[in-house]
N, C-alpha and C positions, 0 to 999 in steps of 0.2 A: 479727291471726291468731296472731303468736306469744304476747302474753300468755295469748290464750286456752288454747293447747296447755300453758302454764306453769301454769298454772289446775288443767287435767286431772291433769297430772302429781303436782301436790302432793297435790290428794285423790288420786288413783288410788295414788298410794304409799304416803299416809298409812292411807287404809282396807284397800289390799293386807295393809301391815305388821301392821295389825290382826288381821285376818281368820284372816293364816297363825297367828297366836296364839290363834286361838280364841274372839276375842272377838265380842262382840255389836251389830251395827252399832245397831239399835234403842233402845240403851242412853246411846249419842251424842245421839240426839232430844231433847232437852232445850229445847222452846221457851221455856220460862222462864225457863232461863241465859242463852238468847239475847236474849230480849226486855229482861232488868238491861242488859247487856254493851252492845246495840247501842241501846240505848235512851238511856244513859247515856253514850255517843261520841257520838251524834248533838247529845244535850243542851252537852256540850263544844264539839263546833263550833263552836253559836252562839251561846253564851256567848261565844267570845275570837274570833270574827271577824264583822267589817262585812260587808254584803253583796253588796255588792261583790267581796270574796275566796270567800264562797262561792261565785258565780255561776264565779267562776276554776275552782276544786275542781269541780265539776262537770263546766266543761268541758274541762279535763285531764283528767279519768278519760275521757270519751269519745272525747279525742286519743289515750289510751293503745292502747284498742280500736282504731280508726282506723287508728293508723300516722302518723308523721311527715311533715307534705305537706313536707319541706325536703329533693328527693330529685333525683338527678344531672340529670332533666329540666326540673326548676323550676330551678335554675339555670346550665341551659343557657338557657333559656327568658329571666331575667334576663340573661345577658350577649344576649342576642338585643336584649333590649331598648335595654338600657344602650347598645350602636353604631348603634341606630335614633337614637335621641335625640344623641347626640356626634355622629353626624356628622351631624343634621339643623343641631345648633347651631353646628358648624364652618363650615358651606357658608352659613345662612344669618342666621344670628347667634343668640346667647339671648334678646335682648329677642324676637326672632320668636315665641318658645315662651312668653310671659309668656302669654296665655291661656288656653295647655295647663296649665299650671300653674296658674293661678286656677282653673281649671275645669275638672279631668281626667276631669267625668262626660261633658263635652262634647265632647273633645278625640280625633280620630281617629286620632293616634297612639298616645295608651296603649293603646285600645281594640284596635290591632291586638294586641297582648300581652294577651290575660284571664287568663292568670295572673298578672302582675305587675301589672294592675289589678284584678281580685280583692281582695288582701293590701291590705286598707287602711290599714293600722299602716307597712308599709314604702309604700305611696303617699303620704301624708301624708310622713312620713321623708323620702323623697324631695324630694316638690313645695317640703313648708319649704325644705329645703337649698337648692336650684338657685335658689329664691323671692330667700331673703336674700342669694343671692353676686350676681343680676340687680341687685338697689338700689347695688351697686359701693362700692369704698373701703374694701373688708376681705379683710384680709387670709387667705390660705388656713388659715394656722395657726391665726389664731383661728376660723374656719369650724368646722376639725377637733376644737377645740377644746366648741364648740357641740354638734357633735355626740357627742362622748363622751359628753358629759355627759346629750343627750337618750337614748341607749343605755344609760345606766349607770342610770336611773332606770326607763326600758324592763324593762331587766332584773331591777333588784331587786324590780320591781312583780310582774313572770311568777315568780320565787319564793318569793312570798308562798302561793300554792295548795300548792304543794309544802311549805312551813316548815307552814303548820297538818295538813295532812295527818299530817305527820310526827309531830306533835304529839300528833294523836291516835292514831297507832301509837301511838307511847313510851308511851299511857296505858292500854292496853286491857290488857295485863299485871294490872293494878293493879285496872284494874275485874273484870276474871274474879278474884281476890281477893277484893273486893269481893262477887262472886256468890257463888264457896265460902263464904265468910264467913257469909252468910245461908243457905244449906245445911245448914254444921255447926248455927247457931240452930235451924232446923227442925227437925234430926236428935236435937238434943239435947232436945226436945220430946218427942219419939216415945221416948224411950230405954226405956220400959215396951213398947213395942208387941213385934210380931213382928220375929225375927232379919231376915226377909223385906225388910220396908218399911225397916227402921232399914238396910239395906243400900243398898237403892234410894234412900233418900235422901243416904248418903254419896258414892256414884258419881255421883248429879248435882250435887254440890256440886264435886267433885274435874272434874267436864266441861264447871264453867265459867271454870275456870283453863285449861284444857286449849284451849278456845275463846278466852280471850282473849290465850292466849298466841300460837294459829295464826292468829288473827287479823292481830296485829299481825306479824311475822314471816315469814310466809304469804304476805299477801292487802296490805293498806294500807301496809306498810313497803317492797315493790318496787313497790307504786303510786307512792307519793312518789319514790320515785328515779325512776321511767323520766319524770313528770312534769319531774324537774329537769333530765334528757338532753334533753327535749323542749326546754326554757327556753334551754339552751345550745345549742343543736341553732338555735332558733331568732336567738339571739345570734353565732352563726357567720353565718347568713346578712344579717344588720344591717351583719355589720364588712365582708363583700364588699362590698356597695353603698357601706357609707363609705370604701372603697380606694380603689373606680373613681369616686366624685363627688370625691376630693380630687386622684385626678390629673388629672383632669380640670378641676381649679380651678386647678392648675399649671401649664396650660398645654399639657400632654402629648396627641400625635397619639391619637384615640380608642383606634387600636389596642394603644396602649401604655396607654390609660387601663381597656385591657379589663383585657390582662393583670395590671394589678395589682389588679385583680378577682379574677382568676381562681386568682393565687397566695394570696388570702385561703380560698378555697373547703377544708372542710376534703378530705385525702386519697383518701379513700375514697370521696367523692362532683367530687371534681374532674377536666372536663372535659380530655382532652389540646389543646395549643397548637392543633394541627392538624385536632381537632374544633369548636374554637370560631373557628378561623378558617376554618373549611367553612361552618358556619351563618351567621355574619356576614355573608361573602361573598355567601352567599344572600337573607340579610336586605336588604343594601345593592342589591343589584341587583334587589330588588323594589318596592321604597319607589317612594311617589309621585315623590318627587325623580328619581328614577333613570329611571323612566319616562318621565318629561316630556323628559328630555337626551335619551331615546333617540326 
């Protein structure tokens, strides 16, 4: 919603500014500048990227619109989970959960969580971890180790959408140059005609600088950054989960393996002590385990 409103604002002021000057909204019209400019980005894109990264650009422009799902209730929702699973595996060992883990489409546990079964990138993330520390004989540190490194390659891959995007900002300057360029050609063709048309084609020559400048500036330059907030955004929530599966590879009481969960979660989206030890509480006393005692 709020890109959108950001959207509104920039034309709304852009053509405001216009306006109160007297100028010609009609004059802007220039599908021809448009069609060099955008024509000639798009051609860009896929010249320099695999398709693969397209498929990424894409669907980070639609996360943009969307909104970030990495939001105070998803992980609350993760630490709901993360004490489902520690203290299933405290009471009743990890090897108990090796099925869960082969086969988390099957597994009645995740499934009480569909948000955190949902996210298949942090599922998988997940199941590997707890998968490899089950075969025994490794150490937590190289675990942690493991997992930076599956994170670090997570990550560079999520800004790869964002680096080409960016990419083609930085060029769209260049192509509305490009546009003017063949403008002035035109214009200097016409140079016998009437004052009129030799007018009219300088103004569309000069509106396609003007377009690929607010393009990139505008429109695909704060695409790519909310795109990389997102990537980090989504990077913040990887490193929660690798807190609480490392202390919990340490040895550490679930509750303690929440918290240092929970002290990864950034600020602004982290739960208080005393909200995740309310939902817990309620977590654990729902579980089938808990039921069965009672």
């Amino acid at each position: 919603m709020i890109p959108i409103i950001g959207i509104v604002v920039v034309l709304g002021c852009i053509a405001g500014g216009y306006l109160m000057e007297k100028g010609n909204l009609l004059v802007l019209m220039q599908p021809a500048e448009l069609l060099i400019i955008g024509g000639a980005a798009l051609g860009t894109v896929l010249i320099g990227n695999p398709i693969y990264v397209l498929k990424g650009i894409g669907s980070g422009i639609l996360q943009v619109f969307k909104g970030s799902r990495y939001t105070a209730g998803i992980y609350l929702d993760t630490l709901k989970f993360l004490n489902d699973f520690f203290n299933t595996a405290r009471k009743e060992g990890l090897s108990s959960l090796e099925q869960d883990l082969d086969e988390p489409d099957k597994s009645a546990l995740f499934k009480r969580h569909p948000n955190f079964y949902k996210d298949k990138e942090a599922l998988h993330f997940f199941c590997d971890t707890m998968r490899t520390q089950m075969t025994g004989g490794v150490d937590p540190h190289d675990l942690d180790q493991l997992m930076e490194t599956d994170l670090d390659i997570l990550h560079r891959q999520g800004r790869l959408s964002a680096s080409a995007l960016t990419t083609v900002a930085d060029s769209l300057p260049g192509l509305g140059i490009v546009a003017a360029v063949l403008g002035v050609v035109i214009t200097m063709g016409s140079l016998g005609g009437p004052p009129e048309e030799i007018g009219h084609k300088v103004a569309a020559a000069l509106v396609g600088t003007f377009l690929g400048i607010l393009l990139c500036y505008g429109f695909l330059g704060p695409v790519a950054a909310h795109i990389k907030k997102h990537t980090d955004a989504e990077g913040d929530y990887f490193l929660c989960l690798r807190m609480g599966m490392l202390a919990s590879m340490k040895g550490l009481a679930p509750m303690l393996s929440l918290e240092a969960a929970r002290r990864a979660i950034p600020h602004h989206l982290r739960p208080t002590f005393q909200e995740m030890d309310k939902v817990c509480r309620k977590t654990t006393s729902e579980s089938p385990a808990a039921q069965e005692a009672a």
